[in-house]
Biopython code that builds the backbone (N, CA, C, O; Angstrom):
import numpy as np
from Bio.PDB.StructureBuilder import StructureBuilder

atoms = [
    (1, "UNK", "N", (0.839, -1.191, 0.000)),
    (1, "UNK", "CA", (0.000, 0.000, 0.000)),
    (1, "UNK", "C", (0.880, 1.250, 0.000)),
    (1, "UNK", "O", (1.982, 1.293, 0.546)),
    (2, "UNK", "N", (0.282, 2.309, -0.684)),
    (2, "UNK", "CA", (0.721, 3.597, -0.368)),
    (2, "UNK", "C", (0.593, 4.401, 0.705)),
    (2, "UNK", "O", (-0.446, 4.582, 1.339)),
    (3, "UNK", "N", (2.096, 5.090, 0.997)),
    (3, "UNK", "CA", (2.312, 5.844, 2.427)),
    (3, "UNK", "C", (1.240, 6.565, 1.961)),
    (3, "UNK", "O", (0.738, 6.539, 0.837)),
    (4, "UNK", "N", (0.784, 7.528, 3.403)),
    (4, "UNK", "CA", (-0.227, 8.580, 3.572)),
    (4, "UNK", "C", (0.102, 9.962, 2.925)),
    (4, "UNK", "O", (-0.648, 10.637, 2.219)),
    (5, "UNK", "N", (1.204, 10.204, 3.258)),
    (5, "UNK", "CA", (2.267, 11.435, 2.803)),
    (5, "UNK", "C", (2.294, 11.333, 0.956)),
    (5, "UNK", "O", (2.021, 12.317, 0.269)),
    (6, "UNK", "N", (2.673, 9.965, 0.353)),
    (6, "UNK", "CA", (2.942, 9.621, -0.997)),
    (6, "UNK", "C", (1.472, 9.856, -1.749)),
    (6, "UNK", "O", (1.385, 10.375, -2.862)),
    (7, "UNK", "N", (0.192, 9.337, -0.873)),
    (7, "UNK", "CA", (-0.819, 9.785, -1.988)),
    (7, "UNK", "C", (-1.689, 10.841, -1.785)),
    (7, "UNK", "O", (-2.840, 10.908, -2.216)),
    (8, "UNK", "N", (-1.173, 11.574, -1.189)),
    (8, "UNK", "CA", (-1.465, 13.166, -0.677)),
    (8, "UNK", "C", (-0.513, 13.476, -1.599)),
    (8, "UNK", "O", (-1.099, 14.225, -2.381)),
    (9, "UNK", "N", (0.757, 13.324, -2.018)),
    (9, "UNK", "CA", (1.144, 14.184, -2.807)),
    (9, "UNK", "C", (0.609, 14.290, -4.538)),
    (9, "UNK", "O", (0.686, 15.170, -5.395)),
    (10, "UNK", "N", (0.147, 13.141, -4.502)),
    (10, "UNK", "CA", (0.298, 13.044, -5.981)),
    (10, "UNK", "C", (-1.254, 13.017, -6.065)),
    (10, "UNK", "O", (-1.683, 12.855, -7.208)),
    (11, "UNK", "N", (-2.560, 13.194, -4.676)),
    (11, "UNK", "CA", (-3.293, 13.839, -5.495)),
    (11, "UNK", "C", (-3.589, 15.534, -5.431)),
    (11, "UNK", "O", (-4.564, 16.105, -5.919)),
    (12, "UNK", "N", (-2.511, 16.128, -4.721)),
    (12, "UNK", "CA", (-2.094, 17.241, -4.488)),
    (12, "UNK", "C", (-1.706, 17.653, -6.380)),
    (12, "UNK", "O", (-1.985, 18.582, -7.138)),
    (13, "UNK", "N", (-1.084, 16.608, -6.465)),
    (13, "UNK", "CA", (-0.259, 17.345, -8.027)),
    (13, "UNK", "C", (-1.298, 16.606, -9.074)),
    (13, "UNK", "O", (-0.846, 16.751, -10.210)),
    (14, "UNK", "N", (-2.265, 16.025, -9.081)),
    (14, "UNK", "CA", (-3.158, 15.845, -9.750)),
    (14, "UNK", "C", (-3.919, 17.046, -10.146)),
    (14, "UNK", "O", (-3.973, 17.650, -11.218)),
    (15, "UNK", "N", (-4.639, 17.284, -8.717)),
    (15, "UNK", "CA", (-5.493, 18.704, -8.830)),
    (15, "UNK", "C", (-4.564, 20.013, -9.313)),
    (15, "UNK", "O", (-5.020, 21.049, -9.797)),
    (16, "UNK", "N", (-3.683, 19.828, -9.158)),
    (16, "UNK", "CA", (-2.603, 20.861, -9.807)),
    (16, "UNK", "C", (-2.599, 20.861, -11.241)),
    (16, "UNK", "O", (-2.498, 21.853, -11.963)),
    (17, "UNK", "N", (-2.697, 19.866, -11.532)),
    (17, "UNK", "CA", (-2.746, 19.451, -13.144)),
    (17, "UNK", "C", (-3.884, 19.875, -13.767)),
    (17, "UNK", "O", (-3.970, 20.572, -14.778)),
    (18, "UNK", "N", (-4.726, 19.421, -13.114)),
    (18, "UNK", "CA", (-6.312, 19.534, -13.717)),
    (18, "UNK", "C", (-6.306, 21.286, -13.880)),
    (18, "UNK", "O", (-6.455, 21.869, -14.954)),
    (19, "UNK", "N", (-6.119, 21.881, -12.676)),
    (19, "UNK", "CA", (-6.495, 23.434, -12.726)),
    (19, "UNK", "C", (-5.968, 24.269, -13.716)),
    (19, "UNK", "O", (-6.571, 25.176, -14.291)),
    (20, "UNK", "N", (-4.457, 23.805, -13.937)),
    (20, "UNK", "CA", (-3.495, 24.242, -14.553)),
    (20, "UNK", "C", (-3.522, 23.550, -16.470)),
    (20, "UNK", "O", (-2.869, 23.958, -17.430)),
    (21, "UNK", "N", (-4.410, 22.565, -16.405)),
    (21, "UNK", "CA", (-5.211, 21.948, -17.906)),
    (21, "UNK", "C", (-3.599, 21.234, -18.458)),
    (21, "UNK", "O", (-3.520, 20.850, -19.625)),
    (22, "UNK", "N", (-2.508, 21.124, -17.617)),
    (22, "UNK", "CA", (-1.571, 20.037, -18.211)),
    (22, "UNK", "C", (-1.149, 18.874, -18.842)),
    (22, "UNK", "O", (-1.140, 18.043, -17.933)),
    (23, "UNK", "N", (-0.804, 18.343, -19.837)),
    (23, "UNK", "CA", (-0.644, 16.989, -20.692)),
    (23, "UNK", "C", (-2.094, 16.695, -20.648)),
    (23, "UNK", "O", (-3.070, 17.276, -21.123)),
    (24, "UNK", "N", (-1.961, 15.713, -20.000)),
    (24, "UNK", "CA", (-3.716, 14.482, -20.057)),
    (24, "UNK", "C", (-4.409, 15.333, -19.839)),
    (24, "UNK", "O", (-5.071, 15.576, -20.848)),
    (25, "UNK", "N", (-4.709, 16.129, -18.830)),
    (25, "UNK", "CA", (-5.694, 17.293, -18.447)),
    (25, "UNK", "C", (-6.234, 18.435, -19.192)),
    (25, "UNK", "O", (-7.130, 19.136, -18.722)),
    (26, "UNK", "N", (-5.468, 18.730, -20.873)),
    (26, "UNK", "CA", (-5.384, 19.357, -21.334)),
    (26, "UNK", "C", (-7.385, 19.784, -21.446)),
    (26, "UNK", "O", (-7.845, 20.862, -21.073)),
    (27, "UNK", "N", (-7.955, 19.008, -21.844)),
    (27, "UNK", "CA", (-9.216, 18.941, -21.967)),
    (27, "UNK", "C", (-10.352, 18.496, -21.559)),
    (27, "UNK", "O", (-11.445, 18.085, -21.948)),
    (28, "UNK", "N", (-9.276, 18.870, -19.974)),
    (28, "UNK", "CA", (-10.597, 18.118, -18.558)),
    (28, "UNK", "C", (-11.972, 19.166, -18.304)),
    (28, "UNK", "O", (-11.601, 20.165, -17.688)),
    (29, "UNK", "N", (-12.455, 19.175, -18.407)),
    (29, "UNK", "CA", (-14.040, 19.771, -17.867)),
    (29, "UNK", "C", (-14.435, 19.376, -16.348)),
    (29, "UNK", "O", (-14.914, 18.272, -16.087)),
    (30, "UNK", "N", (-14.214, 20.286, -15.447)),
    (30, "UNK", "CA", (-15.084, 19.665, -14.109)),
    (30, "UNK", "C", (-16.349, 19.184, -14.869)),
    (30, "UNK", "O", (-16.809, 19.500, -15.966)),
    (31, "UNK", "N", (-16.969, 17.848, -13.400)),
    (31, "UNK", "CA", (-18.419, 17.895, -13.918)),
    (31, "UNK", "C", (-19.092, 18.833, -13.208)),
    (31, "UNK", "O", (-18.680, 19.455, -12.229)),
    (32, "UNK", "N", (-20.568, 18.937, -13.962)),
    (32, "UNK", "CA", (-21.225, 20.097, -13.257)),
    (32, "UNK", "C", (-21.945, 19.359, -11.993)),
    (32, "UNK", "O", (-22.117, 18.140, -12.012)),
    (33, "UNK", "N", (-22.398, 20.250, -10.784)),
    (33, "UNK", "CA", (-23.080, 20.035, -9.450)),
    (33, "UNK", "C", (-24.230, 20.877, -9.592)),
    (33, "UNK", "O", (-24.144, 21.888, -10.289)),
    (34, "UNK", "N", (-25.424, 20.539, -8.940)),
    (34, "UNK", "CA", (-26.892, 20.810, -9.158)),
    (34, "UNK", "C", (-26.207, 21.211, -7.028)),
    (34, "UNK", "O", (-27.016, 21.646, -6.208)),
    (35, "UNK", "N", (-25.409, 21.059, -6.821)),
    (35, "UNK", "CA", (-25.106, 21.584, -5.219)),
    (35, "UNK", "C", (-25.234, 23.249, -4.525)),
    (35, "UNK", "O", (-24.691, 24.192, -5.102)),
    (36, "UNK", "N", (-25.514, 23.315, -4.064)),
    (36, "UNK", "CA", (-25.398, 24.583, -3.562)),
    (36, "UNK", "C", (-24.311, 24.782, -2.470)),
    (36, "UNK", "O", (-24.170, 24.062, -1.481)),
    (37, "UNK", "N", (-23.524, 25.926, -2.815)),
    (37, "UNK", "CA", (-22.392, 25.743, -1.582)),
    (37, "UNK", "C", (-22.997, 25.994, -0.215)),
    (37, "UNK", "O", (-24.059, 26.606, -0.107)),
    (38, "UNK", "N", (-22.288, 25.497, 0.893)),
    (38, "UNK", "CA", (-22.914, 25.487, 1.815)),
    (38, "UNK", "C", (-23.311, 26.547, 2.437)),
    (38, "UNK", "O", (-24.290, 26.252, 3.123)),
    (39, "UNK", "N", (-22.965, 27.900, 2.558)),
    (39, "UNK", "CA", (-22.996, 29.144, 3.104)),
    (39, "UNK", "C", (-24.584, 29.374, 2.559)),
    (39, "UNK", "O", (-25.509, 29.911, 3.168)),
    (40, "UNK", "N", (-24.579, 28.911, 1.495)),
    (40, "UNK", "CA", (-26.200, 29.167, 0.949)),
    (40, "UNK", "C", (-27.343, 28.402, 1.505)),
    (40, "UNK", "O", (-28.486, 28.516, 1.063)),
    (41, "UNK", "N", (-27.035, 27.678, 2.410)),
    (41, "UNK", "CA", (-27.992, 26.346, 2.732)),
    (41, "UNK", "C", (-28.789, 26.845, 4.114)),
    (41, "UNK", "O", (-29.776, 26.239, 4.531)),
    (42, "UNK", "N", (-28.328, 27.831, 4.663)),
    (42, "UNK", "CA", (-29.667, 28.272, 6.259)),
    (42, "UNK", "C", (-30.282, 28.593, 5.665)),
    (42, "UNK", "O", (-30.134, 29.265, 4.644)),
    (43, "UNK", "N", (-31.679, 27.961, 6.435)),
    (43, "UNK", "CA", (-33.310, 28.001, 6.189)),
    (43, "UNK", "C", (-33.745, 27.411, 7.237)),
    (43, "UNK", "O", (-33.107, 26.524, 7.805)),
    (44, "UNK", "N", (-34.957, 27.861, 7.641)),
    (44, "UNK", "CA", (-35.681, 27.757, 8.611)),
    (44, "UNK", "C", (-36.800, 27.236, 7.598)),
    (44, "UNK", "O", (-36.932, 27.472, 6.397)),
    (45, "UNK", "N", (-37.548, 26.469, 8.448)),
    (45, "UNK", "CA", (-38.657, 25.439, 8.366)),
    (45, "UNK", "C", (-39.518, 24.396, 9.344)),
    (45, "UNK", "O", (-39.132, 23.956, 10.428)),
    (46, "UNK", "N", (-40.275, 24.228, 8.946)),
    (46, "UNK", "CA", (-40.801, 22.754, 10.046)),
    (46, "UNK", "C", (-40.540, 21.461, 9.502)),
    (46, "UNK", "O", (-40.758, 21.186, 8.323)),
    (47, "UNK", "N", (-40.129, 20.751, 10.249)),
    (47, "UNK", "CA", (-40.168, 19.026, 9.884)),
    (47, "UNK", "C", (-41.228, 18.383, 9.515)),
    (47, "UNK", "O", (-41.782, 17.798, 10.445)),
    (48, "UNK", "N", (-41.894, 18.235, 8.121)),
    (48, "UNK", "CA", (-42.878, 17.555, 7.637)),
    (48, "UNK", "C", (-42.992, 15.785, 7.481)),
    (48, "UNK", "O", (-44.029, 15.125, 7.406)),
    (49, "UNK", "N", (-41.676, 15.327, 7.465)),
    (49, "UNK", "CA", (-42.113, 13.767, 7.015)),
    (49, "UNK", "C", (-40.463, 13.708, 7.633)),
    (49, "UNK", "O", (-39.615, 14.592, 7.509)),
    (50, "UNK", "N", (-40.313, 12.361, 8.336)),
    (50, "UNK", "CA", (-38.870, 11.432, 8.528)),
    (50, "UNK", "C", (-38.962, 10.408, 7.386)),
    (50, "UNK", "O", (-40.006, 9.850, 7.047)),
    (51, "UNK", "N", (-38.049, 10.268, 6.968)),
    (51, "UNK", "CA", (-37.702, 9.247, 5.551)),
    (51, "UNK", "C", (-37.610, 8.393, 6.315)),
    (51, "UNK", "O", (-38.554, 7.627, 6.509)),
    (52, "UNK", "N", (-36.176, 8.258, 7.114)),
    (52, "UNK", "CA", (-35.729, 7.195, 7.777)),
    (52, "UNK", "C", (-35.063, 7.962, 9.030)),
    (52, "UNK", "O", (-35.407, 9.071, 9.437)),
    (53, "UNK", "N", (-34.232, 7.301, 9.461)),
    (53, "UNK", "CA", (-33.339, 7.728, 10.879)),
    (53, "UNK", "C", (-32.633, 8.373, 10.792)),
    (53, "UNK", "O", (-32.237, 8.865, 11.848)),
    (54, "UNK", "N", (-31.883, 8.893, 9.307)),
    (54, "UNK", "CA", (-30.955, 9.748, 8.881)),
    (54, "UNK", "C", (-31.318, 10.469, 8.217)),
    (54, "UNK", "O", (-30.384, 10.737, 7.461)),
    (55, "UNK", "N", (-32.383, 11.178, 7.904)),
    (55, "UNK", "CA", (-32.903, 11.564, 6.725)),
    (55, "UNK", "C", (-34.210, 12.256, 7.112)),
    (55, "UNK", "O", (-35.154, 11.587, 7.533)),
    (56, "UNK", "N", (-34.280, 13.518, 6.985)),
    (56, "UNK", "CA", (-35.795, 13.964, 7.300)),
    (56, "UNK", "C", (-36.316, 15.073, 5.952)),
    (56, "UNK", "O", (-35.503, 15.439, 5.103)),
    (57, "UNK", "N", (-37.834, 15.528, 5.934)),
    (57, "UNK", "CA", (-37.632, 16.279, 4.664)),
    (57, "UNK", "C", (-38.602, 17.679, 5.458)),
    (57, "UNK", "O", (-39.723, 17.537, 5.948)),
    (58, "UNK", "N", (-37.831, 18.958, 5.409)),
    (58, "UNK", "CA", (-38.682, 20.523, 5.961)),
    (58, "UNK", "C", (-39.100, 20.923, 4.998)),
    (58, "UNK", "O", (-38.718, 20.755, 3.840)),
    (59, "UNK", "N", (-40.081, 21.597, 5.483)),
    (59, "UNK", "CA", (-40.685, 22.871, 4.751)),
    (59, "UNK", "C", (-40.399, 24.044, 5.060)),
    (59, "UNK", "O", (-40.765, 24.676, 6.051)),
    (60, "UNK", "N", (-39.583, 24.433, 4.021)),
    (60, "UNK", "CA", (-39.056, 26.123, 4.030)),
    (60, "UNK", "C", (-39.949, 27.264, 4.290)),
    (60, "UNK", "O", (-40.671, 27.786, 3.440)),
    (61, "UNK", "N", (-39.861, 27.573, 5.375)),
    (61, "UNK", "CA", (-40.731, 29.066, 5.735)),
    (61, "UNK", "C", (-40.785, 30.021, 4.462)),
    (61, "UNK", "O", (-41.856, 30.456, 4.039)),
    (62, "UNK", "N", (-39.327, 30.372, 3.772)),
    (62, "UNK", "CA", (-39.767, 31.706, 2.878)),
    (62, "UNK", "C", (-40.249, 31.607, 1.784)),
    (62, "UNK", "O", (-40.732, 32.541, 1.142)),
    (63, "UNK", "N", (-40.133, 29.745, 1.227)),
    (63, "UNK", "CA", (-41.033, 29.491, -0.172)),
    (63, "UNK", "C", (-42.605, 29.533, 0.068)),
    (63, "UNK", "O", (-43.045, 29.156, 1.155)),
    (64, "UNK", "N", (-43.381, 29.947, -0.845)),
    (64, "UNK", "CA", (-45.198, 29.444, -0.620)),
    (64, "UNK", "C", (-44.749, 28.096, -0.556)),
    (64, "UNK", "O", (-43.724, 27.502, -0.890)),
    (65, "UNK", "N", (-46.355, 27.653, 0.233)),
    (65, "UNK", "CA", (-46.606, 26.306, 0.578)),
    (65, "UNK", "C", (-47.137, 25.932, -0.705)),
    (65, "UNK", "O", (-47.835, 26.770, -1.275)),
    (66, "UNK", "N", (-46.918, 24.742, -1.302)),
    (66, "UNK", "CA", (-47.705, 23.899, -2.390)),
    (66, "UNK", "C", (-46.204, 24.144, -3.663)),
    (66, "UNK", "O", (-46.036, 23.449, -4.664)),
    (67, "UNK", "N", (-45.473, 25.091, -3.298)),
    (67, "UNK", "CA", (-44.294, 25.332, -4.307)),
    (67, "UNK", "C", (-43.456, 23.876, -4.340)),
    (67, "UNK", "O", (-43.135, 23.337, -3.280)),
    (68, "UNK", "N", (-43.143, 23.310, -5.589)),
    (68, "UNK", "CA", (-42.188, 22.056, -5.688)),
    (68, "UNK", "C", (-40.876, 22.200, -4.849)),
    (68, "UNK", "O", (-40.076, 21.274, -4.707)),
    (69, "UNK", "N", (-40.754, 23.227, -4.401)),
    (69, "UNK", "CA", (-39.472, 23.574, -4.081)),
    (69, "UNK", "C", (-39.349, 24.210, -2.600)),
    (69, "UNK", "O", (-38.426, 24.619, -1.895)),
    (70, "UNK", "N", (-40.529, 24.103, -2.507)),
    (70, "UNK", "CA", (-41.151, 24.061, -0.829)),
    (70, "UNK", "C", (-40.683, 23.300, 0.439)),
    (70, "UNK", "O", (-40.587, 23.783, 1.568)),
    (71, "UNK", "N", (-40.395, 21.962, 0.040)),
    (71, "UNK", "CA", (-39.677, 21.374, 0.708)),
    (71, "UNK", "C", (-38.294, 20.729, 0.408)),
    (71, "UNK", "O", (-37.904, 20.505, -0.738)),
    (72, "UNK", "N", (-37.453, 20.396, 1.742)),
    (72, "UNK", "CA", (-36.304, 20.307, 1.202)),
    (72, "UNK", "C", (-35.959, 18.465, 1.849)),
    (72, "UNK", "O", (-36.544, 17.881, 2.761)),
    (73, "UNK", "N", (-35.409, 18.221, 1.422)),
    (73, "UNK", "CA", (-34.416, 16.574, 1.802)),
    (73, "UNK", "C", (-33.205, 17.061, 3.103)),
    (73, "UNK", "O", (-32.678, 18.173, 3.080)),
    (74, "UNK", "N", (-33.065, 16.578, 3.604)),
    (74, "UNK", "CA", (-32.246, 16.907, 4.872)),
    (74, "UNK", "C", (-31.230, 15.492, 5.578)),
    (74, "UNK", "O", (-31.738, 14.650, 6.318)),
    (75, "UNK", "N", (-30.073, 15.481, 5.255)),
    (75, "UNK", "CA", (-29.643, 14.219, 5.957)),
    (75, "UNK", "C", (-28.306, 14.581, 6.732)),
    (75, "UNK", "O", (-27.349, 15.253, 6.348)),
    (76, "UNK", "N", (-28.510, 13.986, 7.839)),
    (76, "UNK", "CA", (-28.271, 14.325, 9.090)),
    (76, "UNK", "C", (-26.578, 14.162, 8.722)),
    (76, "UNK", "O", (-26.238, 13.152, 8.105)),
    (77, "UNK", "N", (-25.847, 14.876, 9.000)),
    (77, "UNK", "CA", (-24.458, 14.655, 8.900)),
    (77, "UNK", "C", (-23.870, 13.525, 10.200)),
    (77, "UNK", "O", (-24.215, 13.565, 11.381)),
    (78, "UNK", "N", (-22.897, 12.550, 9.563)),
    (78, "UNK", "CA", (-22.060, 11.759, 10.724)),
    (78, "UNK", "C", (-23.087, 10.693, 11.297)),
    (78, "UNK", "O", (-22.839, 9.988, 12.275)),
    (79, "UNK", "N", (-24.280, 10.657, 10.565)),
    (79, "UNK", "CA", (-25.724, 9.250, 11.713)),
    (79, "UNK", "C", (-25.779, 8.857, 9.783)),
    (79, "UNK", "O", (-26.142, 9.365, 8.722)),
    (80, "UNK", "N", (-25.172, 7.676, 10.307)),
    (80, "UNK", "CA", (-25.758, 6.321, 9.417)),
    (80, "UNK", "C", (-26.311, 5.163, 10.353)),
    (80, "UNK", "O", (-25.713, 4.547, 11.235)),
    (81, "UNK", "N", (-27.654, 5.039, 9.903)),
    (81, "UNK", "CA", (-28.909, 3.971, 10.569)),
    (81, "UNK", "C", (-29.088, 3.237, 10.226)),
    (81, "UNK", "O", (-28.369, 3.259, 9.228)),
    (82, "UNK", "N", (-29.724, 2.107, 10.206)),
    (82, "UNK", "CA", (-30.120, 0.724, 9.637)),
    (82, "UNK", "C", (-30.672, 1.237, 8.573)),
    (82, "UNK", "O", (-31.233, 2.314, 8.775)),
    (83, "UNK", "N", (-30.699, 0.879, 7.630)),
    (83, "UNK", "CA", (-31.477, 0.727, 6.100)),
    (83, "UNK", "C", (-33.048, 0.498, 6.458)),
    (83, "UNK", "O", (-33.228, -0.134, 7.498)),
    (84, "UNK", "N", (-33.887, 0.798, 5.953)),
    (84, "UNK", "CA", (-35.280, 0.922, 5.881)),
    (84, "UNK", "C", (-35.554, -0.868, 5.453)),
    (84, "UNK", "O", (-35.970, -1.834, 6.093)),
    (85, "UNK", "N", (-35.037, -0.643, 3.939)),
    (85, "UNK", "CA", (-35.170, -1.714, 3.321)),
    (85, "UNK", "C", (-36.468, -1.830, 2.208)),
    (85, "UNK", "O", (-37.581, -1.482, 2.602)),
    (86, "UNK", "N", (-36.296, -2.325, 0.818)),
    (86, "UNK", "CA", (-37.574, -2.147, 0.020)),
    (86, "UNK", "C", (-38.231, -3.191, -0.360)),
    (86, "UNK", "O", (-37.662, -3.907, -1.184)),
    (87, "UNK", "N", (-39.473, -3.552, 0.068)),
    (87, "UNK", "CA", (-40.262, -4.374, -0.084)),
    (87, "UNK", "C", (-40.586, -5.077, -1.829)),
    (87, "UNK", "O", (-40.934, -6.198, -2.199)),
    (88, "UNK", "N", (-40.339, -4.074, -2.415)),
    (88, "UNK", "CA", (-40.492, -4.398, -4.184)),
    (88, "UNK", "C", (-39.543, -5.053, -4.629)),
    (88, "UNK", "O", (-39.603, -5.824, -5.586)),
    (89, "UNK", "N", (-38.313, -4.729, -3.784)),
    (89, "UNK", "CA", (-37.012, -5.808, -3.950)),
    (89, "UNK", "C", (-36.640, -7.018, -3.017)),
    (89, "UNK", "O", (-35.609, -7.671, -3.181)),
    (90, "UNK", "N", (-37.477, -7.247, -2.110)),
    (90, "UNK", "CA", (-37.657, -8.008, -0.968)),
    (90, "UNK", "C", (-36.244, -7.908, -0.330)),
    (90, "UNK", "O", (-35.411, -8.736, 0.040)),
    (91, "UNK", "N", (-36.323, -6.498, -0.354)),
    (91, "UNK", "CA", (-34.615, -6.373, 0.634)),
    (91, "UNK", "C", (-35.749, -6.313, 2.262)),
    (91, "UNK", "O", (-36.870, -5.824, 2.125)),
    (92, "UNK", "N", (-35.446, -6.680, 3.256)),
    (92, "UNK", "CA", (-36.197, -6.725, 4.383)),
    (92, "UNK", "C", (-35.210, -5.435, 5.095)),
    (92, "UNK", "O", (-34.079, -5.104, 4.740)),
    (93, "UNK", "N", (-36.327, -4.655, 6.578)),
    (93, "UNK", "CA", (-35.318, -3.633, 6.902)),
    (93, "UNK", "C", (-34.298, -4.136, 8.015)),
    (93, "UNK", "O", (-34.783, -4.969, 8.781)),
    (94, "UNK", "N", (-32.859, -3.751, 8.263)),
    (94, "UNK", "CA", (-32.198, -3.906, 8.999)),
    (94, "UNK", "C", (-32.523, -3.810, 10.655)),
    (94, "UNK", "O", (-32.785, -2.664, 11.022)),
    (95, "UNK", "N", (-32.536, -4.457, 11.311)),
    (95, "UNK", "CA", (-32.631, -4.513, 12.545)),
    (95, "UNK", "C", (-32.487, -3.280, 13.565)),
    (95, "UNK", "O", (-31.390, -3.155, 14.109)),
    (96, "UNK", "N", (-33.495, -2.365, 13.868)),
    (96, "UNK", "CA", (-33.462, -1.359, 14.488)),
    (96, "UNK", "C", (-33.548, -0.292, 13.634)),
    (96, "UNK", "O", (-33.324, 0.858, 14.011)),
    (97, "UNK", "N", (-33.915, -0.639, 12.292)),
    (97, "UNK", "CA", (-34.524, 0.776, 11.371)),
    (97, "UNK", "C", (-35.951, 1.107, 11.579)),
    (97, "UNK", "O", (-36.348, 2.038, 10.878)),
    (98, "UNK", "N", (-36.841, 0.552, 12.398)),
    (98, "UNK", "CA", (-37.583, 1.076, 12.470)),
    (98, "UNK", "C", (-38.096, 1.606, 13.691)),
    (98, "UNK", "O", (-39.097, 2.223, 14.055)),
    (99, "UNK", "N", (-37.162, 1.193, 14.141)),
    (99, "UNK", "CA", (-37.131, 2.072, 15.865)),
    (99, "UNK", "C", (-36.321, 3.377, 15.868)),
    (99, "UNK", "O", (-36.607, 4.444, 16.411)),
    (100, "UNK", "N", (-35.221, 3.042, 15.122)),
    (100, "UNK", "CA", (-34.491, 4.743, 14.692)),
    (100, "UNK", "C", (-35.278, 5.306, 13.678)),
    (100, "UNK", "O", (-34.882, 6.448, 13.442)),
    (101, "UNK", "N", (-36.195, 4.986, 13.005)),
    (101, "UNK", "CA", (-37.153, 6.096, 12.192)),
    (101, "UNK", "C", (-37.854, 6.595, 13.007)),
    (101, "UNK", "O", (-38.080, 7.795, 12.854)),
    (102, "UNK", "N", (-38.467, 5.896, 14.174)),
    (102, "UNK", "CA", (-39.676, 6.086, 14.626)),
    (102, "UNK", "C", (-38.753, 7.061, 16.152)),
    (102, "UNK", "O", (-39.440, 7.923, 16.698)),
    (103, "UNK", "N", (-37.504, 6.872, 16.618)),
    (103, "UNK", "CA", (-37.329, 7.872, 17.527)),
    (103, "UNK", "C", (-36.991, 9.223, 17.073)),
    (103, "UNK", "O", (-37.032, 10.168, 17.861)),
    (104, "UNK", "N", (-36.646, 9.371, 15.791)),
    (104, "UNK", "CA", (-36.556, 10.446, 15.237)),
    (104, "UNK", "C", (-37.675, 11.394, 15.046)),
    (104, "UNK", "O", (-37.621, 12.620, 15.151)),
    (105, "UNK", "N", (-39.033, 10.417, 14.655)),
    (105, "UNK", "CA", (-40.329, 11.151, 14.570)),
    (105, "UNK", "C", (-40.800, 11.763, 15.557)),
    (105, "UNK", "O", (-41.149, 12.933, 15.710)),
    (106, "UNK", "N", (-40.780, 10.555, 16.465)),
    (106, "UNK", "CA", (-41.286, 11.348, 17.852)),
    (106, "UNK", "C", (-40.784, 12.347, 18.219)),
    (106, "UNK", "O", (-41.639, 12.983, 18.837)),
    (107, "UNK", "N", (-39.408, 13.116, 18.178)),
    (107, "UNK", "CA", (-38.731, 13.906, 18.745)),
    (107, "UNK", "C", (-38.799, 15.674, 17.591)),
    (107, "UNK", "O", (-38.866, 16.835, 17.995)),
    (108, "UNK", "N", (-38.750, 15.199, 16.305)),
    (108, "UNK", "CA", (-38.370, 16.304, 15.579)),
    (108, "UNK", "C", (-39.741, 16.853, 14.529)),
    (108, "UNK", "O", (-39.376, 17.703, 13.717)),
    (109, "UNK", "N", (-41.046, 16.526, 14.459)),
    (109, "UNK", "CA", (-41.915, 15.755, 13.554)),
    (109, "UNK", "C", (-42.813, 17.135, 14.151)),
    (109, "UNK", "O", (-43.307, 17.301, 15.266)),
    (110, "UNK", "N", (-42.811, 18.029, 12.960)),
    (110, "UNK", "CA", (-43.587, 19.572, 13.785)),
    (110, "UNK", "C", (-42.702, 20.692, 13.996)),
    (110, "UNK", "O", (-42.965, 21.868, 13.744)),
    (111, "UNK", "N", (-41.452, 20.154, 14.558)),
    (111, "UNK", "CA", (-40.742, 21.191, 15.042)),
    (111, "UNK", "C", (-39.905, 22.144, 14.178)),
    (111, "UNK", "O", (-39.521, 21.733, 13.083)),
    (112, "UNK", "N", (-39.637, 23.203, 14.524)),
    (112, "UNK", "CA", (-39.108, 24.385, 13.968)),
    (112, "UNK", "C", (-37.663, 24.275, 13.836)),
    (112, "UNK", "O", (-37.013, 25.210, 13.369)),
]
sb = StructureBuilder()
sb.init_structure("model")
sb.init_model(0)
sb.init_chain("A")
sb.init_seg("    ")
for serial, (resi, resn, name, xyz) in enumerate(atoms, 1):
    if name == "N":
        sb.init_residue(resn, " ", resi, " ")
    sb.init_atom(name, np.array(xyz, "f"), 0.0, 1.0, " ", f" {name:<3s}", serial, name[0])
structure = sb.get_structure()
């Protein structure tokens, strides 16, 4: 395996390459992101629906209500939970996904 130091450098001089459009890179294109940087992301809202244990979806106070864009997807940074699991694929849910969906509801489900 590669030292820690060795592939820090070389993807240090990768991204160097790319920015700088060098040899292979000559005709790299970032891809594009539908992301918003993060500084743009405070909003206030209420908690309308829990997906799962990691995952909840608000409704933005400053959009109208009924707007597609009204509500937002929200996943919790650093909490990975049991998988739900999908019945159409007969994946069954992981053991304690539905107790971490359901303590999440109880607690955040309304709130501001």
């Amino acid at each position: 395996m590669m030292e820690e130091e060795a592939k820090r450098r070389l993807k240090t001089a990768e991204l160097q390459a790319k920015k700088s459009k060098l040899k292979l890179w000559t005709n790299y294109v970032p891809p594009p992101t539908n992301s918003k940087a993060i500084h743009d992301q405070n909003f206030t809202g209420k908690v309308v629906e829990v997906v799962s244990g990691d995952c909840i979806i608000v409704a933005d106070d400053s959009i109208p209500y009924g707007s597609p864009l009204a509500e937002r997807r929200v996943n919790l940074s650093s909490i990975r939970c049991p998988k739900i699991g999908n019945p159409r694929r007969d994946e069954k849910p992981a053991p304690y996904a539905r107790e971490a969906k359901e303590f999440l509801r109880t607690r955040l489900i309304g709130r501001q």
